[in-house]
CHARMM-style PDB file with segment names, atoms N, HN, CA, C and O in Angstrom:
ATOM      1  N   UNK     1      13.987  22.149  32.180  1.00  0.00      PROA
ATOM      2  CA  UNK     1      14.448  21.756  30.862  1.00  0.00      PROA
ATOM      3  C   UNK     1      13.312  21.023  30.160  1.00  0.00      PROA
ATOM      4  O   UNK     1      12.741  20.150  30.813  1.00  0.00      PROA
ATOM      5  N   UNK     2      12.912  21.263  28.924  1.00  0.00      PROA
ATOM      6  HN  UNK     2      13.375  21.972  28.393  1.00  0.00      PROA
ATOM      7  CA  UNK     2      11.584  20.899  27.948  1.00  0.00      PROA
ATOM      8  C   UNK     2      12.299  19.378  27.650  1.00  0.00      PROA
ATOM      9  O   UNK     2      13.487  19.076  27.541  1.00  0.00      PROA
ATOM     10  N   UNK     3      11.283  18.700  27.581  1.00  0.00      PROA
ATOM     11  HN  UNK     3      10.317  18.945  27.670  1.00  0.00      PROA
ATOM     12  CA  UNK     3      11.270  16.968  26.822  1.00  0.00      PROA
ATOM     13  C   UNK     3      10.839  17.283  25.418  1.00  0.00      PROA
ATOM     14  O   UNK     3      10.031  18.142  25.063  1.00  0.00      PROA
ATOM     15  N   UNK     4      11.626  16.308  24.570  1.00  0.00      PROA
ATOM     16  HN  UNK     4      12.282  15.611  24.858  1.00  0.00      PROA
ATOM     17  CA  UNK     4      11.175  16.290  23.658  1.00  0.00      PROA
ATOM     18  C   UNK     4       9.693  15.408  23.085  1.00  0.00      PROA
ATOM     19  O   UNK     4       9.889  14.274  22.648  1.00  0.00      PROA
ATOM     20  N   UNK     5       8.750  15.759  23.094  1.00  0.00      PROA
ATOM     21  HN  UNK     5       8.591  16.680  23.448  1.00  0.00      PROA
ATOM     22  CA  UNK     5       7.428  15.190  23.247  1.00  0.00      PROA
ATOM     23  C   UNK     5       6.918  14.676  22.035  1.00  0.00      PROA
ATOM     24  O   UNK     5       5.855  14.056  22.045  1.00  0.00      PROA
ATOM     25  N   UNK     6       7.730  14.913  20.695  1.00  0.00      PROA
ATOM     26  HN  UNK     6       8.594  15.417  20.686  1.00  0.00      PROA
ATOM     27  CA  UNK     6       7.534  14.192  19.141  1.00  0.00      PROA
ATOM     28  C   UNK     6       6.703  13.343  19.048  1.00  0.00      PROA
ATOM     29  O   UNK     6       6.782  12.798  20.149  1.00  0.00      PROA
ATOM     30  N   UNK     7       6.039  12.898  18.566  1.00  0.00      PROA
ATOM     31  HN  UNK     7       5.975  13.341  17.672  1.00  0.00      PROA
ATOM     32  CA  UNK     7       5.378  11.506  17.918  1.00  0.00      PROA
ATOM     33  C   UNK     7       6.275  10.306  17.512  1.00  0.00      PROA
ATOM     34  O   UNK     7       5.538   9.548  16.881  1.00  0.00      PROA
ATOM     35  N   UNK     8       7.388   9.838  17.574  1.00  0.00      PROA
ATOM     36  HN  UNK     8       7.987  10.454  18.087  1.00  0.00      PROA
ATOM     37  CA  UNK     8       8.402   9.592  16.323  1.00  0.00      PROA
ATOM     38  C   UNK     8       7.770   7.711  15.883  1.00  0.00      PROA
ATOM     39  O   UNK     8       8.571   6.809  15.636  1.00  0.00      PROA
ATOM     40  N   UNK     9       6.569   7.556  15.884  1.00  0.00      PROA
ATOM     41  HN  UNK     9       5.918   8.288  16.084  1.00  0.00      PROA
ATOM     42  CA  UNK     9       5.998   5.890  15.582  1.00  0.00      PROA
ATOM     43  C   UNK     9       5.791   6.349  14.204  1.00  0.00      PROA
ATOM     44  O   UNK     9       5.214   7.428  14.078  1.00  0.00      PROA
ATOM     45  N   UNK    10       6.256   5.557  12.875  1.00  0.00      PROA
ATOM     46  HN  UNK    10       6.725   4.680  12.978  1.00  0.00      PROA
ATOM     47  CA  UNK    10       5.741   5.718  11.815  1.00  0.00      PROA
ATOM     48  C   UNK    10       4.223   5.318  11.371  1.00  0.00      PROA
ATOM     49  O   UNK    10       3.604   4.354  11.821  1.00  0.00      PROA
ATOM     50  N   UNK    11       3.725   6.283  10.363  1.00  0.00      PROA
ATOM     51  HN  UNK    11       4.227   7.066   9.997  1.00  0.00      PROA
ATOM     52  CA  UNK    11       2.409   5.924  10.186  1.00  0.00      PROA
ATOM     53  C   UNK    11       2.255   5.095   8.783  1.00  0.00      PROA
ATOM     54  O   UNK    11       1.504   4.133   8.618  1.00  0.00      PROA
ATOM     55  N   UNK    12       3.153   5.691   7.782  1.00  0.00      PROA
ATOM     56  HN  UNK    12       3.762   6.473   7.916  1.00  0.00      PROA
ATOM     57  CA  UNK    12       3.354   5.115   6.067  1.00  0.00      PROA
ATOM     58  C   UNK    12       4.617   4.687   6.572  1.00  0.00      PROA
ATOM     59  O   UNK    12       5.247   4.795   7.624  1.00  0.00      PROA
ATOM     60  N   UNK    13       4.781   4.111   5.336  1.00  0.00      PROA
ATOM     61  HN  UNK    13       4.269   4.023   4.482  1.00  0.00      PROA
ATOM     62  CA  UNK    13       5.849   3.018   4.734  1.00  0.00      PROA
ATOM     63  C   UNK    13       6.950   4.191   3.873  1.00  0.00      PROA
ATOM     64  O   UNK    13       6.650   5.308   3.451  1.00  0.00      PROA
ATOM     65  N   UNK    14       7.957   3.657   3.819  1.00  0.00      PROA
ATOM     66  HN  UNK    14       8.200   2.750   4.162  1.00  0.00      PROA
ATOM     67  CA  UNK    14       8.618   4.477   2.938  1.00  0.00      PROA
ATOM     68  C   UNK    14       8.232   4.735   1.441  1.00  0.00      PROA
ATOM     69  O   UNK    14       8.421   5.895   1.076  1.00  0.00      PROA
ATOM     70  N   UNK    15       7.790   3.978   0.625  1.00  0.00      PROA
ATOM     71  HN  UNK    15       7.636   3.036   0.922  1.00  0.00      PROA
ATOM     72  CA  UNK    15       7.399   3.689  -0.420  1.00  0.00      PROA
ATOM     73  C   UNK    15       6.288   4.378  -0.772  1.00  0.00      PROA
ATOM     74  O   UNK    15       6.045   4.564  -1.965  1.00  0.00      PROA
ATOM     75  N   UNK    16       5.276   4.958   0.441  1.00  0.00      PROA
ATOM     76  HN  UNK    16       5.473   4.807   1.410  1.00  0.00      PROA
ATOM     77  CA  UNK    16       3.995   5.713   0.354  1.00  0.00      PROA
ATOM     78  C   UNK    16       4.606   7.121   0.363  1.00  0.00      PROA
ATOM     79  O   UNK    16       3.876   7.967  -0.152  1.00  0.00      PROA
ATOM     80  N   UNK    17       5.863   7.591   0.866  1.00  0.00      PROA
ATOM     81  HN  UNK    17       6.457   6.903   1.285  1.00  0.00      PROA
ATOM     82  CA  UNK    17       6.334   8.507   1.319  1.00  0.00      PROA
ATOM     83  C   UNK    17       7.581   9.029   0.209  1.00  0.00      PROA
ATOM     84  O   UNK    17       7.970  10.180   0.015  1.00  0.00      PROA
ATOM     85  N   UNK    18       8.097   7.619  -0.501  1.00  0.00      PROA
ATOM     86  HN  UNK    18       7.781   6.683  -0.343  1.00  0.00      PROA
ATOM     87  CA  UNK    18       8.540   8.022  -2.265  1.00  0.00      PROA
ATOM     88  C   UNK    18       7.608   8.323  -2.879  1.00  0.00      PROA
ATOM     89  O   UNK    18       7.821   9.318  -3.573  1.00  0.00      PROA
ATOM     90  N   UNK    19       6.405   7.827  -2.977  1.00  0.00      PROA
ATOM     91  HN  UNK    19       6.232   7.020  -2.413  1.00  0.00      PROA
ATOM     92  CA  UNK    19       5.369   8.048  -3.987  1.00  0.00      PROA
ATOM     93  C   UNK    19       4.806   9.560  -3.873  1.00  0.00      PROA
ATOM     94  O   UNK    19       4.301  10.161  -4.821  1.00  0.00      PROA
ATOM     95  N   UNK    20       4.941   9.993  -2.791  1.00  0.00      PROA
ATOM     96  HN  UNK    20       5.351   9.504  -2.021  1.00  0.00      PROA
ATOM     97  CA  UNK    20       4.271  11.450  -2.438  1.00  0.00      PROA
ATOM     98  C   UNK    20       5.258  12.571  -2.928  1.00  0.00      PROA
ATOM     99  O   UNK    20       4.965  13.754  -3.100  1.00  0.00      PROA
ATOM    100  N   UNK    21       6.577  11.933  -3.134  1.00  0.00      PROA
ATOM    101  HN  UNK    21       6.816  10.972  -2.994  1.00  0.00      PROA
ATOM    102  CA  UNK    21       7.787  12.650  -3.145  1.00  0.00      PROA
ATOM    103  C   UNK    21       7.597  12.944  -4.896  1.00  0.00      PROA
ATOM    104  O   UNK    21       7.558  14.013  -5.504  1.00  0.00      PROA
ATOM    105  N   UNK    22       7.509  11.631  -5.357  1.00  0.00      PROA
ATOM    106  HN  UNK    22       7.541  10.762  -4.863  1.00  0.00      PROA
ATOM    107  CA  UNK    22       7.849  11.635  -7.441  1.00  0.00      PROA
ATOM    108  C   UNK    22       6.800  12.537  -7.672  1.00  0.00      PROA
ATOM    109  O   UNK    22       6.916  13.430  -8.511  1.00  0.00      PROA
ATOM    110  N   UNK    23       5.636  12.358  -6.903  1.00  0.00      PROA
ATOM    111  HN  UNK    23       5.542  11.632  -6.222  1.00  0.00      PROA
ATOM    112  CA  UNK    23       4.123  12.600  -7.412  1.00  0.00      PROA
ATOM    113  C   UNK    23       4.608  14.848  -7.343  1.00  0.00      PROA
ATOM    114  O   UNK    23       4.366  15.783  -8.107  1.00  0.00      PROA
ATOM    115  N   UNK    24       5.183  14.747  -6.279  1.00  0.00      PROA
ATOM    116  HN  UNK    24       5.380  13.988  -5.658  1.00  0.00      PROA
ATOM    117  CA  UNK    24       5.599  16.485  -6.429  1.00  0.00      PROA
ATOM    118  C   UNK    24       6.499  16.461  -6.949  1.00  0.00      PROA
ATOM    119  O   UNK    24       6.935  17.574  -6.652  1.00  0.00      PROA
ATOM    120  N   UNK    25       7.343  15.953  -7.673  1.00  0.00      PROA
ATOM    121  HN  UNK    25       6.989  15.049  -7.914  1.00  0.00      PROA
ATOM    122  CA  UNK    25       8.599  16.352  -8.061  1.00  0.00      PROA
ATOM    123  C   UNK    25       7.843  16.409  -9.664  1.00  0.00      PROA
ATOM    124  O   UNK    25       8.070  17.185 -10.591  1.00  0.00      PROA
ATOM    125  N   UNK    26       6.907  15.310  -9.571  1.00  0.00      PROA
ATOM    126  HN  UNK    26       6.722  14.679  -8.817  1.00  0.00      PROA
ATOM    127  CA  UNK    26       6.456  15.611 -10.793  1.00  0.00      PROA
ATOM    128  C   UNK    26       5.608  16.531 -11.486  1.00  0.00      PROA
ATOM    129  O   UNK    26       5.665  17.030 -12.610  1.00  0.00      PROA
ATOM    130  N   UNK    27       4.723  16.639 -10.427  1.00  0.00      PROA
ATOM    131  HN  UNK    27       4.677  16.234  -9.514  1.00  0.00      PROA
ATOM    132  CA  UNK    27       4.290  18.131 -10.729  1.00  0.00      PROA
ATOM    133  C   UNK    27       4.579  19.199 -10.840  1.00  0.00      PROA
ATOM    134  O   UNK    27       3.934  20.022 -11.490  1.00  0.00      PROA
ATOM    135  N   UNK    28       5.736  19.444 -10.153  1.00  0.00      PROA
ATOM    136  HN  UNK    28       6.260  18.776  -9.625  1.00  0.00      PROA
ATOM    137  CA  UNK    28       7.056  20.383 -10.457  1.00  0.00      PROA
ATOM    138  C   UNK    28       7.332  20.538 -12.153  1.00  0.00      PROA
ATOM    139  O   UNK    28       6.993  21.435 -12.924  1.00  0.00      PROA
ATOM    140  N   UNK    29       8.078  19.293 -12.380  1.00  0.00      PROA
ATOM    141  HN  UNK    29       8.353  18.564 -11.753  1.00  0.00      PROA
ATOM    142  CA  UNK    29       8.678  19.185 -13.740  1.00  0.00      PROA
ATOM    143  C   UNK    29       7.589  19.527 -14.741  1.00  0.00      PROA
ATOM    144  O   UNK    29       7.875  20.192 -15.737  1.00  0.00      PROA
ATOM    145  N   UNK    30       5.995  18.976 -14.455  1.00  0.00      PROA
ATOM    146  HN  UNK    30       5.762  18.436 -13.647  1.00  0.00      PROA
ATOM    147  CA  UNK    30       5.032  18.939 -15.513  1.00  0.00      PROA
ATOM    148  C   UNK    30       4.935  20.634 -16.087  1.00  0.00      PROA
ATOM    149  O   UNK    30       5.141  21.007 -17.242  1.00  0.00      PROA
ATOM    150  N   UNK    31       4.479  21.674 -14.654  1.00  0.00      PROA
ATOM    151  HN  UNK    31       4.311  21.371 -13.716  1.00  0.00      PROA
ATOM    152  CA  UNK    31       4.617  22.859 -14.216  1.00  0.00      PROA
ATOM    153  C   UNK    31       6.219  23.164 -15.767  1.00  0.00      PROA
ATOM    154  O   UNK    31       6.298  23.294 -16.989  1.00  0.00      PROA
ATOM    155  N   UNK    32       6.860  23.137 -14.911  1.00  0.00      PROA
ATOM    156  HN  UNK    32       6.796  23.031 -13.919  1.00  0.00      PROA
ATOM    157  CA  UNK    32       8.005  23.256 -15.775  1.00  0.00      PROA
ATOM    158  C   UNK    32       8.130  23.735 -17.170  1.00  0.00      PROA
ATOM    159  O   UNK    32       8.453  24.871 -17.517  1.00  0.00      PROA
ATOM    160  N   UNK    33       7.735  22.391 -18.181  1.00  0.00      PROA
ATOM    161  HN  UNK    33       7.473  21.468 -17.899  1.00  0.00      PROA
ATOM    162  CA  UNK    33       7.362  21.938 -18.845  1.00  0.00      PROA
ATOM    163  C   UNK    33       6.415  22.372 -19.691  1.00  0.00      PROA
ATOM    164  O   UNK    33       6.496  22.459 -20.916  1.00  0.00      PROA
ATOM    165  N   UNK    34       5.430  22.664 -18.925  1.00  0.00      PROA
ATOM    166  HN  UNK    34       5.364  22.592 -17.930  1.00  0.00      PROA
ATOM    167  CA  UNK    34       4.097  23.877 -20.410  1.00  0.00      PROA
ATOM    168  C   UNK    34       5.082  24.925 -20.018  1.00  0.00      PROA
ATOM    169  O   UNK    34       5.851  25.070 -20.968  1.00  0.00      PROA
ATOM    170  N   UNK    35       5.473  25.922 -18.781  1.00  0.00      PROA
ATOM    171  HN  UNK    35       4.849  25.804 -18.009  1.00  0.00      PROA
ATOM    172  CA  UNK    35       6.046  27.221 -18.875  1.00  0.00      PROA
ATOM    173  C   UNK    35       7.030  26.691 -20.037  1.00  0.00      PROA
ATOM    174  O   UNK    35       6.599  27.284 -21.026  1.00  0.00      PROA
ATOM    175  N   UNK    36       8.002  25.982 -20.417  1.00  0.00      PROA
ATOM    176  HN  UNK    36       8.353  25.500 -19.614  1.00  0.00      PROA
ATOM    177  CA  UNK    36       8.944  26.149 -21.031  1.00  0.00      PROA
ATOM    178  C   UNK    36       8.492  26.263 -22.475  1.00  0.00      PROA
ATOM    179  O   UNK    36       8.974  27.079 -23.261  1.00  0.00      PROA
ATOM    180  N   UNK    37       7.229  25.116 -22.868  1.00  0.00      PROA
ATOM    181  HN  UNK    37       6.837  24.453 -22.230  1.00  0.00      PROA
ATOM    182  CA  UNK    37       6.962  25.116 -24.331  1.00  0.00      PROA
ATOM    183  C   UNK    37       5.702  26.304 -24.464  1.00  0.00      PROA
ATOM    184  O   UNK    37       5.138  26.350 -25.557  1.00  0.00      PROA
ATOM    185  N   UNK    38       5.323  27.102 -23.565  1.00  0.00      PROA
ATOM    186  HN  UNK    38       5.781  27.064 -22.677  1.00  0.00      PROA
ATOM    187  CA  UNK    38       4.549  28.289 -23.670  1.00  0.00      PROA
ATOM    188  C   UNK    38       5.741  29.358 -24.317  1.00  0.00      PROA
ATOM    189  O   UNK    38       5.749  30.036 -25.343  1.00  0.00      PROA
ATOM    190  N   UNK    39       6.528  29.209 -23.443  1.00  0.00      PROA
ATOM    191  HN  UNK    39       6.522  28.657 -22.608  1.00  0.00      PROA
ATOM    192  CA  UNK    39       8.120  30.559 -23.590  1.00  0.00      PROA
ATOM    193  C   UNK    39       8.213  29.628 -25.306  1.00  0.00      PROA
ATOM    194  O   UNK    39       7.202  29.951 -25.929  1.00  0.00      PROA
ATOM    195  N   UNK    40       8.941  28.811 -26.006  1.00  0.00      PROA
ATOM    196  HN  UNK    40       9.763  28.548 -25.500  1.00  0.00      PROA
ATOM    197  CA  UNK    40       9.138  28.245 -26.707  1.00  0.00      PROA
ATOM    198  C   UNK    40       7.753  28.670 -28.014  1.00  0.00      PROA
ATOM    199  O   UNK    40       8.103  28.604 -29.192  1.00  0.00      PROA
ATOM    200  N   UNK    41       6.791  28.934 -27.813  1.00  0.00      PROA
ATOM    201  HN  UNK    41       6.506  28.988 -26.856  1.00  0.00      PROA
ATOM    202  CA  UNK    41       5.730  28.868 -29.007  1.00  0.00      PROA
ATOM    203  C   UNK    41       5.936  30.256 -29.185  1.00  0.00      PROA
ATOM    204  O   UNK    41       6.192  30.723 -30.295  1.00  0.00      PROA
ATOM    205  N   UNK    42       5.809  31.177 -27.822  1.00  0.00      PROA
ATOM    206  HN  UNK    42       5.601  30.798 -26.920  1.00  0.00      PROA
ATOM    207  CA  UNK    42       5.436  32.763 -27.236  1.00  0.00      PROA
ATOM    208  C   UNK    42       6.674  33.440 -28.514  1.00  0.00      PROA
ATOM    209  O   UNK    42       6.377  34.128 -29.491  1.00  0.00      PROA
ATOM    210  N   UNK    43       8.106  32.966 -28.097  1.00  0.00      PROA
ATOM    211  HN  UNK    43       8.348  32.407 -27.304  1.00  0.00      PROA
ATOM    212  CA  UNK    43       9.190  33.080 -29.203  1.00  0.00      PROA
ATOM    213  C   UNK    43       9.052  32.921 -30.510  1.00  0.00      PROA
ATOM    214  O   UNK    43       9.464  33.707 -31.364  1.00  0.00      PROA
ATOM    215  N   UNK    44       8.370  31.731 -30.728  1.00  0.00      PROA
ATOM    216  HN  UNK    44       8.035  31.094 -30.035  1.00  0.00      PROA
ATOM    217  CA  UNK    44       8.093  31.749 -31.902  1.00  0.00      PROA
ATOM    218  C   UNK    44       9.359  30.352 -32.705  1.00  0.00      PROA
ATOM    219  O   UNK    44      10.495  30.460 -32.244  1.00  0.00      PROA
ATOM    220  N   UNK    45       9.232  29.518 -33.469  1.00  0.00      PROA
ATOM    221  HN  UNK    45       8.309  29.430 -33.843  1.00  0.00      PROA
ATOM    222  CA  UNK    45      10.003  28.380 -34.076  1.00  0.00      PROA
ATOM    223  C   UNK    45      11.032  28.990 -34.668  1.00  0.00      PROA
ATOM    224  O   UNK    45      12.126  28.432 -34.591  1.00  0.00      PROA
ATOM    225  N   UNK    46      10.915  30.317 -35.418  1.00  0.00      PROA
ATOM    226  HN  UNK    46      10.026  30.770 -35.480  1.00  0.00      PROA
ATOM    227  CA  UNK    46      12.182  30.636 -36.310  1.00  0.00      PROA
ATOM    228  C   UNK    46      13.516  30.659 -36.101  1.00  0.00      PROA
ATOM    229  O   UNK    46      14.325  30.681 -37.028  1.00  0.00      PROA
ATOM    230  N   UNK    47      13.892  30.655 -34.636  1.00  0.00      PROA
ATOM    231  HN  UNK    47      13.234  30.638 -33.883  1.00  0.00      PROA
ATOM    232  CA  UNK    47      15.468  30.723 -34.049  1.00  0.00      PROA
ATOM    233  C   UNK    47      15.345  29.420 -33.233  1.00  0.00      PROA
ATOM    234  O   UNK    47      14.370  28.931 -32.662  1.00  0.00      PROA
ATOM    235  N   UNK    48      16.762  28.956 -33.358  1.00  0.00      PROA
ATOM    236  HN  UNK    48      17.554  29.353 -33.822  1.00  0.00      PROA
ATOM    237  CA  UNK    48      16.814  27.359 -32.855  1.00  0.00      PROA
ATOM    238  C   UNK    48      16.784  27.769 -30.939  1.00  0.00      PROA
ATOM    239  O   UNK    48      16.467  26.704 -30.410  1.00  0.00      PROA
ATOM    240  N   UNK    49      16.917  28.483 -30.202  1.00  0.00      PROA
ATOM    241  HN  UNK    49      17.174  29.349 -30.631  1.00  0.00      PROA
ATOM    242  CA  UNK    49      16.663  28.645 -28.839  1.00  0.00      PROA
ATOM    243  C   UNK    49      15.125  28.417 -28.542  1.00  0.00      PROA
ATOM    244  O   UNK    49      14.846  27.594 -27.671  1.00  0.00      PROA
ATOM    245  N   UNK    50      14.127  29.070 -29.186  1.00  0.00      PROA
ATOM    246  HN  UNK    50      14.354  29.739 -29.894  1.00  0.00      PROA
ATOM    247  CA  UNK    50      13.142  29.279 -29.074  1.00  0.00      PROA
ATOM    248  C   UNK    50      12.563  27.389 -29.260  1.00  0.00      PROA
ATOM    249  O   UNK    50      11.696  26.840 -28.580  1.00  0.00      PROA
ATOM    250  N   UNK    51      13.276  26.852 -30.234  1.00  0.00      PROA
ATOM    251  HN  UNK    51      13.980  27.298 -30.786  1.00  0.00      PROA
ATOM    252  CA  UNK    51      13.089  25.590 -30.586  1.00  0.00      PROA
ATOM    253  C   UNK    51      13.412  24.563 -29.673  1.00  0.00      PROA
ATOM    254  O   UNK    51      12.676  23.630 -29.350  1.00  0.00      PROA
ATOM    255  N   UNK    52      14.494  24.779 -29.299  1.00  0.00      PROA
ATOM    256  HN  UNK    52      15.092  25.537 -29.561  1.00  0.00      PROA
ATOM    257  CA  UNK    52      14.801  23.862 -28.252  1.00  0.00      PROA
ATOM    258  C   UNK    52      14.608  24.179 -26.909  1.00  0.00      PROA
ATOM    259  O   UNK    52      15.351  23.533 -26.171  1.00  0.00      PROA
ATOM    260  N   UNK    53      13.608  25.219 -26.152  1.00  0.00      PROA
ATOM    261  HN  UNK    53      13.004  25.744 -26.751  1.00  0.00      PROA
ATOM    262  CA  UNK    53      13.030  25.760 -25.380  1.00  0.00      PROA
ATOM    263  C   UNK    53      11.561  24.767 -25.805  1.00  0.00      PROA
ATOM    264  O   UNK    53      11.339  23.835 -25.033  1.00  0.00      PROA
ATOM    265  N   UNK    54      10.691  24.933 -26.862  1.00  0.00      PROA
ATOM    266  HN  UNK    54      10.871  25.691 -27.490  1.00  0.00      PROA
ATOM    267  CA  UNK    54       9.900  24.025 -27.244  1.00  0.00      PROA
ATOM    268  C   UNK    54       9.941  22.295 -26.771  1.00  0.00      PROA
ATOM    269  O   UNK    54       9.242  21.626 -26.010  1.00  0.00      PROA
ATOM    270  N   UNK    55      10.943  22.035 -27.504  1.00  0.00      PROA
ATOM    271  HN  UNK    55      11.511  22.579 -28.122  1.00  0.00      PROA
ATOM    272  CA  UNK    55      11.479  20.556 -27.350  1.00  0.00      PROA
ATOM    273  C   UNK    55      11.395  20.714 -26.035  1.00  0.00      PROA
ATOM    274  O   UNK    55      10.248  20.827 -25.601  1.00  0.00      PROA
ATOM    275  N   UNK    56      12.355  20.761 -25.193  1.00  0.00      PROA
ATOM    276  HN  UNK    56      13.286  20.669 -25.545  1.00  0.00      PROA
ATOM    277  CA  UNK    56      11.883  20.437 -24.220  1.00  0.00      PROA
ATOM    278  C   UNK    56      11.430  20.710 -22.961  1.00  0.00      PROA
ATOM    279  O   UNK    56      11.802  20.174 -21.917  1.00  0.00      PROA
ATOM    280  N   UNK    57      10.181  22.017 -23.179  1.00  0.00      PROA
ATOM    281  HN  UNK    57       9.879  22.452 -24.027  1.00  0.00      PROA
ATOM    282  CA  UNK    57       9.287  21.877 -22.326  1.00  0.00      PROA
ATOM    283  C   UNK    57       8.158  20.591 -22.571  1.00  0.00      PROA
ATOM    284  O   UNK    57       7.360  20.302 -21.679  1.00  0.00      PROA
ATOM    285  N   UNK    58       8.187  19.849 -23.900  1.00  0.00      PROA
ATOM    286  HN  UNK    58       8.835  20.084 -24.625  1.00  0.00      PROA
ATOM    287  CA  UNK    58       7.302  19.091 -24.222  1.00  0.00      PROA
ATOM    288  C   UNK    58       7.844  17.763 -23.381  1.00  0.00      PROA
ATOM    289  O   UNK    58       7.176  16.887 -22.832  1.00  0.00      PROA
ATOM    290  N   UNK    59       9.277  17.916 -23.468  1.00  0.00      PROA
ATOM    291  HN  UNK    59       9.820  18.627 -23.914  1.00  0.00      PROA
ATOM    292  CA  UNK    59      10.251  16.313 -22.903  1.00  0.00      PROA
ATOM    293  C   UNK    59       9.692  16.516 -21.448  1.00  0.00      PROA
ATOM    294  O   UNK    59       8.998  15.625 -20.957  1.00  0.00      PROA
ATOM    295  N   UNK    60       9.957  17.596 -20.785  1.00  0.00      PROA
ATOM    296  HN  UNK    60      10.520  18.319 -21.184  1.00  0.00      PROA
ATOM    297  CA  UNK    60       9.933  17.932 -19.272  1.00  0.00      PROA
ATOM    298  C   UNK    60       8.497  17.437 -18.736  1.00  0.00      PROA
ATOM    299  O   UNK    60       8.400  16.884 -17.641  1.00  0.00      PROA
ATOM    300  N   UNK    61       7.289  17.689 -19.649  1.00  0.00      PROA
ATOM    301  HN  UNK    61       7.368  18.139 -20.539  1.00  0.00      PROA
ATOM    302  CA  UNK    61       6.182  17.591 -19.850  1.00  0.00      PROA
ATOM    303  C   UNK    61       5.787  16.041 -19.387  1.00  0.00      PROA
ATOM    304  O   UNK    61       5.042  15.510 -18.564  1.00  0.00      PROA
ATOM    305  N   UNK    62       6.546  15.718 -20.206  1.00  0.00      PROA
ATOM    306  HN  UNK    62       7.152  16.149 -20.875  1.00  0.00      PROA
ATOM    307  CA  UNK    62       6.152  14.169 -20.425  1.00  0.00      PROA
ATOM    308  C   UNK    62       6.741  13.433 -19.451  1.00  0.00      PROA
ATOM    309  O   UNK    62       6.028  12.511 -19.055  1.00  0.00      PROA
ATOM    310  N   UNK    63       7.682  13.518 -18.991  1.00  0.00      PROA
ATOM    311  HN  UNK    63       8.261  14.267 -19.313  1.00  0.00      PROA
ATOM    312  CA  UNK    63       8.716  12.956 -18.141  1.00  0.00      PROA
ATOM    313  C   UNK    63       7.589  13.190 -16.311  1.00  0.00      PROA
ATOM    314  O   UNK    63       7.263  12.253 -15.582  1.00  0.00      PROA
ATOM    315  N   UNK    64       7.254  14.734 -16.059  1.00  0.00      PROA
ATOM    316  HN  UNK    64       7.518  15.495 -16.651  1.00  0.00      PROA
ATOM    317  CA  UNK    64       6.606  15.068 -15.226  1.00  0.00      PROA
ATOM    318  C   UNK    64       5.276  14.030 -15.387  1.00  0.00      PROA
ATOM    319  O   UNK    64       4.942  13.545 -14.307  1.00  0.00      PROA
ATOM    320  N   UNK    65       4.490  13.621 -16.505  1.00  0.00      PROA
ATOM    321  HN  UNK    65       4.761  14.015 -17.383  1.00  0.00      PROA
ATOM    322  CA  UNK    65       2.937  13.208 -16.387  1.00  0.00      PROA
ATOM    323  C   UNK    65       4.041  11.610 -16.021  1.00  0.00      PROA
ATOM    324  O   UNK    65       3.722  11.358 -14.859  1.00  0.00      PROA
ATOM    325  N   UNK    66       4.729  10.903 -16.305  1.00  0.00      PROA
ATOM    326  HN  UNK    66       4.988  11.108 -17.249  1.00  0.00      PROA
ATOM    327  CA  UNK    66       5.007   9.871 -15.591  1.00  0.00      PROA
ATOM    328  C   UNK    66       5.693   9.360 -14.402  1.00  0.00      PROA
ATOM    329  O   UNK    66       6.040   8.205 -14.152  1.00  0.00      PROA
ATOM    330  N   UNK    67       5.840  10.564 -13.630  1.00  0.00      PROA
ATOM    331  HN  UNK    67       5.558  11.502 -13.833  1.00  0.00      PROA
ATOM    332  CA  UNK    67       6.631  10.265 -12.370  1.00  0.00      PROA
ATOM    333  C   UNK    67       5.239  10.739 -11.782  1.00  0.00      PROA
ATOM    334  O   UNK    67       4.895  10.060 -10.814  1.00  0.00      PROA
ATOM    335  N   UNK    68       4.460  11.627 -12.098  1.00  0.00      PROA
ATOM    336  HN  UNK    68       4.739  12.178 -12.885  1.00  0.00      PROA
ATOM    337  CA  UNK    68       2.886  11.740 -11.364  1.00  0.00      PROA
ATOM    338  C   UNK    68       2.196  10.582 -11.464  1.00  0.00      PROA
ATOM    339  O   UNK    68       1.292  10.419 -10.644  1.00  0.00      PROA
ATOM    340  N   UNK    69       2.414   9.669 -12.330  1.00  0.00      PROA
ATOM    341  HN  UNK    69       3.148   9.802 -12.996  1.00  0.00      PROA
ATOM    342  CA  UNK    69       1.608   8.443 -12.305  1.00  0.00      PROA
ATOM    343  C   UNK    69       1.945   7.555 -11.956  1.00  0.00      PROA
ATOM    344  O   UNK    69       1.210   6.571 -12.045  1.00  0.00      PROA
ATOM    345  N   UNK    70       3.445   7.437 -11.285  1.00  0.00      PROA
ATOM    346  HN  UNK    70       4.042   8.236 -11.213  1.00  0.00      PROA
ATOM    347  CA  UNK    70       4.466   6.042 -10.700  1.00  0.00      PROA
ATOM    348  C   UNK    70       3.711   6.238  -9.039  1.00  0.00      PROA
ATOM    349  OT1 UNK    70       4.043   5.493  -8.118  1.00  0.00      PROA
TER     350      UNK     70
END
């Protein structure tokens, strides 16, 4: 029968290990965010979808560059 042979001693702190977490979640959202206001310009302003596809890939945008910087 195999042992379980893991490492399980922590090396970071939890807090180093949130920070790694926002920092991708935020790059996710940033990602997000130009695709949405690229789709949003690509459409074009004249129909309110296309507009609020704009809006907020710019919100998503912004929201993403500050959870990358927390």
């Amino acid at each position: 029968m195999a042992t379980n042979t893991t490492n399980t001693s922590t090396t970071g702190s939890a807090a180093t290990t949130a920070n790694t977490h926002l920092e991708f979640v935020g790059m996710i959202v940033e990602i997000a965010g130009v695709a949405s206001a690229v789709g949003g310009l690509v459409l074009s302003l004249h129909h309110w979808p296309a507009a609020a596809a704009l809006l907020g890939g710019a919100v998503a945008f912004a929201i993403g560059k500050k959870l990358r910087a927390a």
